[in-house]
KETI-876755 format. One record per residue (C-alpha): x, y, z. Coordinates in steps of 0.05 Angstrom, whole numbers, plus 32768, in hexadecimal, padded with zeros to 4 digits. Layout:
KETI-876755
   c1   c2   c3
    X    Y    Z
...
This chain:
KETI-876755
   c1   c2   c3
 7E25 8041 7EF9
 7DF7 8031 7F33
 7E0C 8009 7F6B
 7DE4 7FE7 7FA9
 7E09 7FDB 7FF0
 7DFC 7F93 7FD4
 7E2D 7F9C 7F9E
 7E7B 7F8C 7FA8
 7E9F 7FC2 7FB2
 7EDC 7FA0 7F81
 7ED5 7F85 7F48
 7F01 7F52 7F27
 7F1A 7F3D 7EE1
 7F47 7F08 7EC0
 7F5A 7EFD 7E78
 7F76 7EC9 7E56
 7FBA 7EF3 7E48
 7FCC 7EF7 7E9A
 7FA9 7F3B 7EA1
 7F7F 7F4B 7EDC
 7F53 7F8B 7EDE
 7F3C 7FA7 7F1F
 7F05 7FD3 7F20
 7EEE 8002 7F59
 7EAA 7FF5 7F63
 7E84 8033 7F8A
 7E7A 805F 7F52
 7E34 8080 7F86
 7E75 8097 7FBE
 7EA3 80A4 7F81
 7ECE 8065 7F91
 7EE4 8081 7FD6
 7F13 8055 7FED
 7EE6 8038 802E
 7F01 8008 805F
 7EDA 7FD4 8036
 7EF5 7FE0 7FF3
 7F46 7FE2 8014
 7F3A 7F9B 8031
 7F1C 7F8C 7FF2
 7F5F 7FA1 7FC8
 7F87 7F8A 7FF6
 7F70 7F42 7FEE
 7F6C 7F44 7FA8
 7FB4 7F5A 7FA8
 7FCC 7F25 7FD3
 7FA9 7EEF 7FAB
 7FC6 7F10 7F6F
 800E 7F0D 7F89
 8008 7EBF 7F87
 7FEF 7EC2 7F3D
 802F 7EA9 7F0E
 7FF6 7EB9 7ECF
 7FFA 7EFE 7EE2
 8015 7F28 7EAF
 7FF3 7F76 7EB7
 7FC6 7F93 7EF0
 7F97 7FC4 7ED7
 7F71 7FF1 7F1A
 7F32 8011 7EF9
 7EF3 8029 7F15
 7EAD 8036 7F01
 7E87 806F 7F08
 7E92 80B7 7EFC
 7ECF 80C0 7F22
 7F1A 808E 7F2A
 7F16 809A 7F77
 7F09 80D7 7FA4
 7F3D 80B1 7FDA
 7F28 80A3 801B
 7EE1 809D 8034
 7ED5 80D9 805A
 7E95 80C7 8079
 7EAF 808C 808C
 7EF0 80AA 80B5
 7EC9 80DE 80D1
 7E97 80B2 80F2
 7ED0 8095 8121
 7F00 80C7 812F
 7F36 80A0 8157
 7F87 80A5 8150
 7F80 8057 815E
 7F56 8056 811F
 7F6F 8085 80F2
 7FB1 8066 8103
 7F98 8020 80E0
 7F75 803F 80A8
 7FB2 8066 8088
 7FDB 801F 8099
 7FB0 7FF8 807A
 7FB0 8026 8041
 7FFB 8027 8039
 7FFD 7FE2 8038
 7FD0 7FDB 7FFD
 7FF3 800C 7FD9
 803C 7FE8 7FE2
 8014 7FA7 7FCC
 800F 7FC9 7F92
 8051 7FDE 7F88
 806A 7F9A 7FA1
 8047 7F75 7F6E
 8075 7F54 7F3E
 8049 7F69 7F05
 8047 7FAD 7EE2
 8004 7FD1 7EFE
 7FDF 8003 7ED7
 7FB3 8036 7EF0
 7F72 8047 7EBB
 7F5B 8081 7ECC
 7F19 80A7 7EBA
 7EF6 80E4 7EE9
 7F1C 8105 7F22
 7F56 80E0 7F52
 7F59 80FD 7F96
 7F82 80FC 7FCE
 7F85 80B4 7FD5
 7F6A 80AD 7F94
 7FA4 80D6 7F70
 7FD3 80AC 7FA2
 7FBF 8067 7F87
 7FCD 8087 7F40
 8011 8094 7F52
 8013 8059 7F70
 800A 802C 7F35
 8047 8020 7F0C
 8020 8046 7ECD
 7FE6 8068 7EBC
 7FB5 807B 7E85
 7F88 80B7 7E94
 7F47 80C6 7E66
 7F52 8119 7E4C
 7F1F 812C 7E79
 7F3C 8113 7EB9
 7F53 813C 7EF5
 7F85 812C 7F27
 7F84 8153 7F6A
 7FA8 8143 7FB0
 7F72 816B 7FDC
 7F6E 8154 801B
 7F90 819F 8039
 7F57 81BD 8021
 7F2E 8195 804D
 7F6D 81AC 8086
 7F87 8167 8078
 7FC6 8160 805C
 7FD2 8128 802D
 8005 810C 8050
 8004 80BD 803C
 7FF4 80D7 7FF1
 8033 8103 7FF2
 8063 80C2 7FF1
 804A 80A4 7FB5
 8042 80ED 7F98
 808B 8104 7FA4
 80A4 80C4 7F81
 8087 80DB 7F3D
 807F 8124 7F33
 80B7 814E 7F41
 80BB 8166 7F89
 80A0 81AB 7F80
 8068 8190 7F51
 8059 8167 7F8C
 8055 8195 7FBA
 8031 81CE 7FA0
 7FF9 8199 7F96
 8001 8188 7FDE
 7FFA 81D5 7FFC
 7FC6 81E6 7FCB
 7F9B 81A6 7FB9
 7F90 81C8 7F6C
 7F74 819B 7F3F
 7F9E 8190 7F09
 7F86 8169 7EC1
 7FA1 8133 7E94
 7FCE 815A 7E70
 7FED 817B 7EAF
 7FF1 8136 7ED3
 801A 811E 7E91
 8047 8155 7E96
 8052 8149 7EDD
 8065 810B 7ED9
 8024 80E5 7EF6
 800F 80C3 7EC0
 8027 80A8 7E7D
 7FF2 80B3 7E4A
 7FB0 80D8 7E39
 7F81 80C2 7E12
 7F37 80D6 7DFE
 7F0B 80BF 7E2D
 7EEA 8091 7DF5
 7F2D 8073 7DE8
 7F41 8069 7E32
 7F42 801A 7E25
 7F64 8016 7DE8
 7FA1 803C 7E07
 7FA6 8015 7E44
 7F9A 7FD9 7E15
 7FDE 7FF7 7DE9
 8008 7FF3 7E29
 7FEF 7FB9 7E3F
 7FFC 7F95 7E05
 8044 7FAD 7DFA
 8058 7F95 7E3E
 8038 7F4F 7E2F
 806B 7F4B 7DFE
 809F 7F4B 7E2D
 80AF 7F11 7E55
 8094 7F15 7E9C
 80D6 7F03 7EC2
 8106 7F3A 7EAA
 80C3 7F6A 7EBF
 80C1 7F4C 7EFC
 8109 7F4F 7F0E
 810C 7F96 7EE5
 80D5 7FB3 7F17
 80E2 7FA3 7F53
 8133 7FB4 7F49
 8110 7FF7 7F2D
 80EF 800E 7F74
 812A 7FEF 7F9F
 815D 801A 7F7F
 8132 805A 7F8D
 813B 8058 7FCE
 8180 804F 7FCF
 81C7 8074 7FC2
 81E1 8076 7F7D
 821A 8042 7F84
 81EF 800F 7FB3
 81B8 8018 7F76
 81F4 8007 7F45
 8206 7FCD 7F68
 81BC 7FB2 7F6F
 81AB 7FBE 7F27
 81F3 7F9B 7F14
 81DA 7F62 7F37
 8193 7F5F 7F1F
 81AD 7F65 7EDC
 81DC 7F2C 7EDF
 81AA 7EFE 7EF8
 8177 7F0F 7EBF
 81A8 7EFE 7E94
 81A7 7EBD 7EA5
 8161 7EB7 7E9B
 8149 7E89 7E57
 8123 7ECC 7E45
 815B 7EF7 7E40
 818F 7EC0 7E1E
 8157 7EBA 7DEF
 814A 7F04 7DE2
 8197 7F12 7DD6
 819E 7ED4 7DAE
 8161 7EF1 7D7E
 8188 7F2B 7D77
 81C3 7F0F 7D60
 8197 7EEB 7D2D
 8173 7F27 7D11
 812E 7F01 7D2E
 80F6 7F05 7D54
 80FE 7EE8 7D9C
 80E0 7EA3 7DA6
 80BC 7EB1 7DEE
């Protein structure tokens, strides 16, 4: 898909059921994540935090390619530690927006995910990949190494997965990536939508308060000891349970019905 320096380089999406798409819009630079498009994301996320509609995120993109991560023609035209300082900040922040969203966010992959690219994949809390997608983190071939994308990338695949990606920057494809642990399903590219439409659909049938409360207890206790995570889920648990959608839910059960949410 064409694109002008007129067009937006994000482009945004609501439906009626509380899901928002977000679709990278600069399919000519293979959605290169440019200082433009960051700002861009980052505002939408923001805005999005403050949404009590919002049920799913969706991150798309248009064009050939997910993303090809960072804008290399754009970093190498100012080469300053001041600057490259802010960029891989500002980046970071986006990508903990993400994760600090109280909604599940899925990732809807089609093309190649690079570097940043294959970061913001692991970012999301899912993802759906078309068959024909390829996942690389290649900045070390480029005598870069994908330092900021290693975080996100050591949180899903197993640590030597990780890093021979890292020390190589090897593509690897759908089916690998599944393996791996970076993404959830594969479909045919034809049928990327209806997957990402199955998921979506079976968390709208959840309520959105024990999701809420479920996800963000799910990245606190990574980062903790065993026993502290214990105690945190304990606690998380307990207060769910006072919710009206859990009393409900259990209260169904007991009834042999379908909850009334």
């Amino acid at each position: 898909m064409p694109n002008t320096p007129l067009d937006p380089v994000l482009l945004r999406s609501d439906d009626a059921r509380g899901v928002t798409t977000l679709t990278l819009n600069r399919p000519l630079a293979f959605n290169a994540l440019n200082e433009a498009l960051l700002s861009a994301l980052q505002k939408e996320l923001d805005q999005l935090a403050t949404e009590p509609a919002l049920r799913v995120l969706v991150v798309a993109a248009n064009g050939r390619a997910f993303c090809a991560g960072h804008d290399l023609k754009e970093m190498r035209a100012e080469p300053a530690l001041g600057y490259y300082q802010q960029l891989f900040a500002q980046c970071g922040r986006m990508m903990m927006s993400l994760q600090r969203l109280p909604v599940p966010v899925i990732a809807k992959v089609q093309g190649m995910a690079t570097a940043a690219g294959c970061q913001l994949v692991a970012q999301c809390d899912l993802a759906v990949a078309a068959s024909d997608a390829r996942f690389a983190v290649s900045g070390v071939n480029l005598g870069l190494f994908c330092a900021t994308p290693s975080v996100a990338l050591s949180r899903n695949l197993s640590r030597k997965a990780a890093f021979e990606m890292l020390v190589t920057g090897d593509f690897i494809n759908a089916q690998e990536a599944l393996s791996k642990g970076l993404i959830n399903r594969v479909a045919d590219p034809a049928q990327l939508d209806e997957a990402v439409e199955s998921l979506v659909s079976r968390i709208l049938s959840k309520p959105r308060l024990p999701i809420e409360m479920g996800k963000q207890l799910f990245y606190r206790q990574l980062e903790t000891g065993m026993q502290a995570a214990y105690d945190d889920a304990a606690q998380s648990m307990a207060c769910n349970m006072m919710d009206d959608s859990a009393l409900e839910g259990v209260q169904a059960f007991i009834e042999k019905r379908q909850p009334r949410w």
